[in-house]
C-alpha positions as CSV (number, residue, x, y, z in Angstrom):
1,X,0.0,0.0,0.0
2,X,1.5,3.3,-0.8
3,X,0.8,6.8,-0.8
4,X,2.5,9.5,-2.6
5,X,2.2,13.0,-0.4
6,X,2.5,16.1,-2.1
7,X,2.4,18.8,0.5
8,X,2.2,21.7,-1.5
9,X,2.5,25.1,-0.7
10,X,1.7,27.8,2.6
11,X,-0.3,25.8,5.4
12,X,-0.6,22.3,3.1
13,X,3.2,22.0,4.5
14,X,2.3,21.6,8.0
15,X,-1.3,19.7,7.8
16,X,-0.2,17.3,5.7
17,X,2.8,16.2,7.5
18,X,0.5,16.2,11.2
19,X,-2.1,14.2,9.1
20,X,-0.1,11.8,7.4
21,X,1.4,11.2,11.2
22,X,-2.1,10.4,12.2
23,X,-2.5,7.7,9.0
24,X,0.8,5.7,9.7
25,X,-0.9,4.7,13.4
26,X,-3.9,3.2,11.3
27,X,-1.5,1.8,8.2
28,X,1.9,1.3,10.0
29,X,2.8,-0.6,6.9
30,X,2.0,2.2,4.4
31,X,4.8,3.1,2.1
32,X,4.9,6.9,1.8
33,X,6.9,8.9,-1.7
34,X,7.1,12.6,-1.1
35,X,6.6,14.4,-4.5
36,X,6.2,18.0,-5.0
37,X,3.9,20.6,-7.1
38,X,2.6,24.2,-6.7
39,X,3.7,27.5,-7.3
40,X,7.3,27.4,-5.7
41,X,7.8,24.4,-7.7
42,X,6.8,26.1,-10.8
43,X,9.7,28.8,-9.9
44,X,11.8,26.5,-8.9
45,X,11.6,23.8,-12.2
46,X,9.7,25.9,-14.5
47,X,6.7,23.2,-14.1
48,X,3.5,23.3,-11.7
49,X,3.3,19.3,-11.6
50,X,6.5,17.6,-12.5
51,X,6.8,14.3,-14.5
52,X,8.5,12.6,-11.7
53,X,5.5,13.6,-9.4
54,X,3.3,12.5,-11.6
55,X,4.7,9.2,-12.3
56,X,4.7,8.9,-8.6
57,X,1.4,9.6,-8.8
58,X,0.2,7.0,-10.9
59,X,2.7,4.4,-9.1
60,X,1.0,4.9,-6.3
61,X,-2.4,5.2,-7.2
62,X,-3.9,6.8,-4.0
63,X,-2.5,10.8,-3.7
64,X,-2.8,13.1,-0.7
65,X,-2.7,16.7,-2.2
66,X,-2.1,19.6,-0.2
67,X,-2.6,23.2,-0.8
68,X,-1.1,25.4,-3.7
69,X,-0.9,28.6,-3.9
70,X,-1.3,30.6,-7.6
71,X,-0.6,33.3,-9.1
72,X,-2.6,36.5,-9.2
73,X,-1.3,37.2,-12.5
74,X,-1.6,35.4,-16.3
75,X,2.1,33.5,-16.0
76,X,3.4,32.1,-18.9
77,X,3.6,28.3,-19.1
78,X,1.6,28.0,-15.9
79,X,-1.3,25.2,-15.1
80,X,-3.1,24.5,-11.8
81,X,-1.2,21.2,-10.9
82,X,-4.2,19.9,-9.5
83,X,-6.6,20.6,-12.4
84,X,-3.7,18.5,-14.3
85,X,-2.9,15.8,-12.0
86,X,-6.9,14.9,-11.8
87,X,-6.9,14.9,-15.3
88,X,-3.9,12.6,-16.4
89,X,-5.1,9.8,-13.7
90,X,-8.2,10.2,-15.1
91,X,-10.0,11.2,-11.7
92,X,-13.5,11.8,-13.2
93,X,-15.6,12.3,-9.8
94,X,-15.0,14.7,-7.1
95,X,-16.5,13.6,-4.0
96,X,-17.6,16.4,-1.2
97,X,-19.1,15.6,2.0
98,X,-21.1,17.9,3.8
99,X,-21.4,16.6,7.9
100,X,-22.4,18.5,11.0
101,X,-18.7,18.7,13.0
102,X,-19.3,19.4,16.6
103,X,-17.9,22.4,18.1
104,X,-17.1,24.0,14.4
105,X,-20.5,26.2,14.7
106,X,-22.1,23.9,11.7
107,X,-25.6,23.8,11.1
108,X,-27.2,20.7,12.8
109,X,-28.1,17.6,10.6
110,X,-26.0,18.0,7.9
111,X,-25.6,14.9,6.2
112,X,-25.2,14.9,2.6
113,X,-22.8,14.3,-0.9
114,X,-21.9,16.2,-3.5
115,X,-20.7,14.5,-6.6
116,X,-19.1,16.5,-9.0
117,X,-17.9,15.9,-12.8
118,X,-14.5,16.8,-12.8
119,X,-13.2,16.3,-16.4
120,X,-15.3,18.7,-18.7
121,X,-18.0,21.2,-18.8
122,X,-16.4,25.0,-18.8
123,X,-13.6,23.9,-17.1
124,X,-12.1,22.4,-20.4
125,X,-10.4,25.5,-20.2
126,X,-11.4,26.3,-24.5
127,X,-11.4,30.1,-24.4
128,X,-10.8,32.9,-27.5
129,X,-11.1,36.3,-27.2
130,X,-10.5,39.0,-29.8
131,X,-10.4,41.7,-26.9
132,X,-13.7,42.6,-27.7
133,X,-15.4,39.0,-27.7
134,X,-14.2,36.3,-25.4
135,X,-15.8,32.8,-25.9
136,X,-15.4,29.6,-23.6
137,X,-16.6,26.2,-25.0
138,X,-18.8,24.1,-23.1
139,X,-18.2,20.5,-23.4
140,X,-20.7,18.0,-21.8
141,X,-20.6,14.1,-23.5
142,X,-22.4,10.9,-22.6
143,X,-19.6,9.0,-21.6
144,X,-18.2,11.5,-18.9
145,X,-22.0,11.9,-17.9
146,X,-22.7,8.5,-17.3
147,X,-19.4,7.6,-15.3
148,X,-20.1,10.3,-13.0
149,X,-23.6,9.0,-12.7
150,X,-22.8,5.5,-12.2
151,X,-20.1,6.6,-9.7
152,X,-22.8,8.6,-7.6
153,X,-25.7,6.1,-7.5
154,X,-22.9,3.3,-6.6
155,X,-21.5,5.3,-3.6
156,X,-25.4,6.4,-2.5
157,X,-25.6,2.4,-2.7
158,X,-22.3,1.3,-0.6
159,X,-23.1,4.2,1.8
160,X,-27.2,3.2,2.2
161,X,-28.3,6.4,1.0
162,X,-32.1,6.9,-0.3
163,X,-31.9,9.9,-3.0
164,X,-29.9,11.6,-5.6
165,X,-30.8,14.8,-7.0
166,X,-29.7,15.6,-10.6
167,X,-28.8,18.9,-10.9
168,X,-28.9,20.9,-14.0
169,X,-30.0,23.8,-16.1
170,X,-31.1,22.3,-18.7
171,X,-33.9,25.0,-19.4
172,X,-31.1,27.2,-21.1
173,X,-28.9,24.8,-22.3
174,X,-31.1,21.8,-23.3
175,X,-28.1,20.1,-25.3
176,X,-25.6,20.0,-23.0
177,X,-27.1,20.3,-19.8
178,X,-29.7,18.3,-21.1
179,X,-27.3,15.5,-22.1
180,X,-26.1,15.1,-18.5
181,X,-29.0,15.0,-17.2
182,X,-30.7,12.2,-19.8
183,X,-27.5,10.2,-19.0
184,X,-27.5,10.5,-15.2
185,X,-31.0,9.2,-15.5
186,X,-30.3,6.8,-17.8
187,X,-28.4,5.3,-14.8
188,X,-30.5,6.2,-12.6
189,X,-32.8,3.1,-13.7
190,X,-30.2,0.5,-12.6
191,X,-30.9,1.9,-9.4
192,X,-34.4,1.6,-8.9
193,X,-33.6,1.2,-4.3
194,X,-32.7,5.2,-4.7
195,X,-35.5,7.6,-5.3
196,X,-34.5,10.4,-8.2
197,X,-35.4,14.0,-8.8
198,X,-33.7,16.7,-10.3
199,X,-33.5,21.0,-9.4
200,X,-32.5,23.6,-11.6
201,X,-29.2,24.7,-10.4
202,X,-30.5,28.0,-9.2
203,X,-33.2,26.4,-7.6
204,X,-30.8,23.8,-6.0
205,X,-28.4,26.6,-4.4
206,X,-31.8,28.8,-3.0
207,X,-32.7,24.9,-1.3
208,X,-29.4,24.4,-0.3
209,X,-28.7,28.1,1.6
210,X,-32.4,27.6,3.5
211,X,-32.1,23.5,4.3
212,X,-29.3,21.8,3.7
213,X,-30.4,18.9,5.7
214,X,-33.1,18.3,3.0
215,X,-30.3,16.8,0.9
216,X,-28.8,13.8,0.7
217,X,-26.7,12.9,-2.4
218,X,-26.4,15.9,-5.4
219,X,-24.9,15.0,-8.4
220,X,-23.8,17.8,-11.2
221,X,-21.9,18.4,-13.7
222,X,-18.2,20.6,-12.9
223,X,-19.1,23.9,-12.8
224,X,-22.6,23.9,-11.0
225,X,-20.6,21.1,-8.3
226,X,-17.9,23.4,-8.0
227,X,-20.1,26.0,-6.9
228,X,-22.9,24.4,-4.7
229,X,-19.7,22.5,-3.3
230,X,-18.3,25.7,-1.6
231,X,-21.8,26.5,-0.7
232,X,-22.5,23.7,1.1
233,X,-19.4,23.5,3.1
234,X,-20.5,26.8,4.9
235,X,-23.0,24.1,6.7
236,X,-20.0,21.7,7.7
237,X,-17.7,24.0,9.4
238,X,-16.8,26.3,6.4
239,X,-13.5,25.5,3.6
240,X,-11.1,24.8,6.5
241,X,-12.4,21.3,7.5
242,X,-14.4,20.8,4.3
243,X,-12.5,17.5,2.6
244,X,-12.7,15.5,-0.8
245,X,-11.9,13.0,-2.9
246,X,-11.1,12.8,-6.5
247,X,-12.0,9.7,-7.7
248,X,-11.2,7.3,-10.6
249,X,-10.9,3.7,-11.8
250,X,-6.9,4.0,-11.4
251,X,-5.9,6.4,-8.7
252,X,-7.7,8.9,-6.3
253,X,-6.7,11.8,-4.5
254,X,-7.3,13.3,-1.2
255,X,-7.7,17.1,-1.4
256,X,-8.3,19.5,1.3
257,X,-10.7,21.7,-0.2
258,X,-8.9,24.8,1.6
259,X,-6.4,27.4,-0.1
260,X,-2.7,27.6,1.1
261,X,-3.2,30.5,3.6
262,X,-0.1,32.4,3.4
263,X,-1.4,34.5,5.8
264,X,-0.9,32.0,8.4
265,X,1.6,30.2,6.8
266,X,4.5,28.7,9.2
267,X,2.6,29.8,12.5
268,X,1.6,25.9,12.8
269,X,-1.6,26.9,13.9
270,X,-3.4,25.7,10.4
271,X,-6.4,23.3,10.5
272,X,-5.4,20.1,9.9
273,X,-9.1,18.5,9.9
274,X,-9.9,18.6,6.3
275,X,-6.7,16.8,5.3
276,X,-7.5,14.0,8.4
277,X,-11.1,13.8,6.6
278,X,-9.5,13.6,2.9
279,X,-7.2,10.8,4.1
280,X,-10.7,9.3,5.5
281,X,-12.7,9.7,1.9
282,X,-9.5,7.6,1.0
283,X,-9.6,4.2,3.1
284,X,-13.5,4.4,2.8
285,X,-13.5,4.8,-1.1
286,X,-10.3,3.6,-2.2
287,X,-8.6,0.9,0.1
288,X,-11.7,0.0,1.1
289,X,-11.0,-0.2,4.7
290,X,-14.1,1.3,5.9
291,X,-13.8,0.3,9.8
292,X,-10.4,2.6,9.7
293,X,-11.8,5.8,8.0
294,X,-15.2,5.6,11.1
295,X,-12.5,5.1,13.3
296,X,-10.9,8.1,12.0
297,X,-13.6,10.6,11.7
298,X,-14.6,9.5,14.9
299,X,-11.8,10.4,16.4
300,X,-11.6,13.8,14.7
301,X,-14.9,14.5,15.9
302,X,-14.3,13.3,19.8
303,X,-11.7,16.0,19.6
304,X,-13.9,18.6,18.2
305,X,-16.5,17.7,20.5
306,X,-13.8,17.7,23.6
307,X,-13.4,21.7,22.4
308,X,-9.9,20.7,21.0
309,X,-9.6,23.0,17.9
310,X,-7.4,25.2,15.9
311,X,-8.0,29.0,16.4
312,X,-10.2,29.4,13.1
313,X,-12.8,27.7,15.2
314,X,-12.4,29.5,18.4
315,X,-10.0,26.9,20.0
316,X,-6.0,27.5,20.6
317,X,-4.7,23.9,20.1
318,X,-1.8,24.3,17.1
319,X,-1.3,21.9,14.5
320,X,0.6,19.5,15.9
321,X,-1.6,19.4,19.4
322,X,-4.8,18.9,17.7
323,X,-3.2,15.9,15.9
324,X,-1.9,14.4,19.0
325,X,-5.6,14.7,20.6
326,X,-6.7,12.8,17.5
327,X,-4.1,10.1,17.9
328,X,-5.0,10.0,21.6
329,X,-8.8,9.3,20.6
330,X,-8.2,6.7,18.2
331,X,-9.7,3.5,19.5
332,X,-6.8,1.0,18.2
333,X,-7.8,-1.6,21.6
334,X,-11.1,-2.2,20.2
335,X,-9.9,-2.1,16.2
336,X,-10.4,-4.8,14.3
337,X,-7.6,-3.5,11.3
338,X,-10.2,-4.6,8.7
């Protein structure tokens, strides 16, 4: 079993060290292969995303991606290294979880998935301008629709969830928006256990910012789950413990939704819960050691609830301590190791 660590820049050097720490006690056989990307790398080797990270990458298979930062400014030759590294291991589905985290002033009953295309749509990256006109290509096909789909409806399966909403705007754009949502539904009737309706996008994020507990799994094509993604995190606890999971049929990544922070950068005060939660999303959807990732988020949240937190949520532990509560709450006696 190995991992390949990429810590990235600002804060994503000192959470993912601390949560990596916190992963070895569950998988003390785990091979770890430090690889590096972001923006110092960039002006360091001229490249956001080496080739030997990603070969080390696809080696591995599973990822833990920390935090880049970006420029603020068009730079030549420059790509988001985690834009690219989802795409060349062909990481199709972003996986968000939304969960009521005590002690992070979350809205209560909070309990559902976003599940996000993450290959197409707008974020193709297409665009032409003439200075006057800018244009951005739209791409939307059946395939990436309906592996998206049949990830979504598999993991509201596995994780005994009763509905998935299909969200779309296909009143505007009845081609392509329409074409996702004809081939999420297409899947939809191998599933006939899980109820299925569907919201207008706008609709969906109006829903979302009154009751987010009226949810359970969303699925939507890249930009729309981009969007409602961040929303919805605002009801778990906000960005800084907000986790996820890009997923695939030959590698995933854990991601920690949150930016780099330069800000705090180096303080070691930085939340270190969304990358414990990433690494989760990881053993429950990837090594499929479910038992290890409860155990895990269970512990996070005995710490949370034993008003052990980072400063960001009101609490003074650094990030180091908060790790060490964690590994102090992990109930390795009563483990079974899967």
């Amino acid at each position: 079993m190995k991992l390949c660590v990429i810590n990235g820049d600002g804060i994503g050097r000192e959470v993912v060290p601390q949560a990596v720490r916190v992963l070895r006690r569950l998988l003390p056989d785990l091979q770890i292969v430090e690889a590096e990307a972001g923006w110092d790398t960039f002006r360091q080797q001229g490249t956001a995303l080496p080739a030997a990270t990603l070969a080390a990458a696809r080696e591995c298979g599973a990822v833990l991606f920390g935090a880049v930062s970006s420029p603020a400014y068009p730079v030549a030759g420059y790509r988001s290294p985690i834009v690219q590294l989802r795409r060349e291991l062909g990481c199709h589905a972003n996986v968000r979880p939304t969960l009521s985290l005590p002690g992070s002033g979350a809205a209560e009953g909070v309990d559902l998935l976003i599940v996000r295309e993450n290959t197409e749509d707008l974020y193709v990256g297409e665009e032409q301008s003439d200075g006057e006109t800018a244009t951005a290509i739209k791409r939307i096909t059946r395939a990436a629709s309906r592996r998206v789909a049949e990830t979504a409806f598999r993991l509201a399966q596995d994780g005994g969830r009763r509905r998935v909403t299909i969200v779309h705007k296909a009143n505007i754009m009845p081609l392509t928006d329409g074409l996702f949502r004809d081939a999420a539904r297409d899947v939809a009737a191998d599933y006939p256990q899980i109820a299925v309706d569907e919201l207008l996008v706008d609709t969906a994020a109006l829903k979302l910012a009154q009751a987010p507990q009226s949810f359970d799994v969303l699925l939507a094509p890249n930009l729309y789950g981009d969007i409602l993604s961040d929303l919805a995190a605002a009801f778990g606890g906000g960005l800084g413990v907000a986790a996820s999971l890009n997923l695939g049929a030959e590698a995933a990544i854990a991601e920690p939704v949150h930016g780099s922070a330069p800000d705090i950068a180096g303080r070691g005060i930085a939340n270190p819960v969304a990358a414990l939660l990433s690494l989760a999303l990881l053993l429950r959807h990837w090594w499929a050691r479910p038992t290890l990732a409860a155990t895990l988020e269970l512990a996070v949240r005995r710490t949370l609830a034993d008003s052990i937190a980072t400063p960001d949520l009101g609490g003074d532990a650094g990030t180091a301590a908060f790790c060490d509560a964690v590994l102090r709450r992990l109930d390795l006696d009563r483990l079974d190791l899967d």
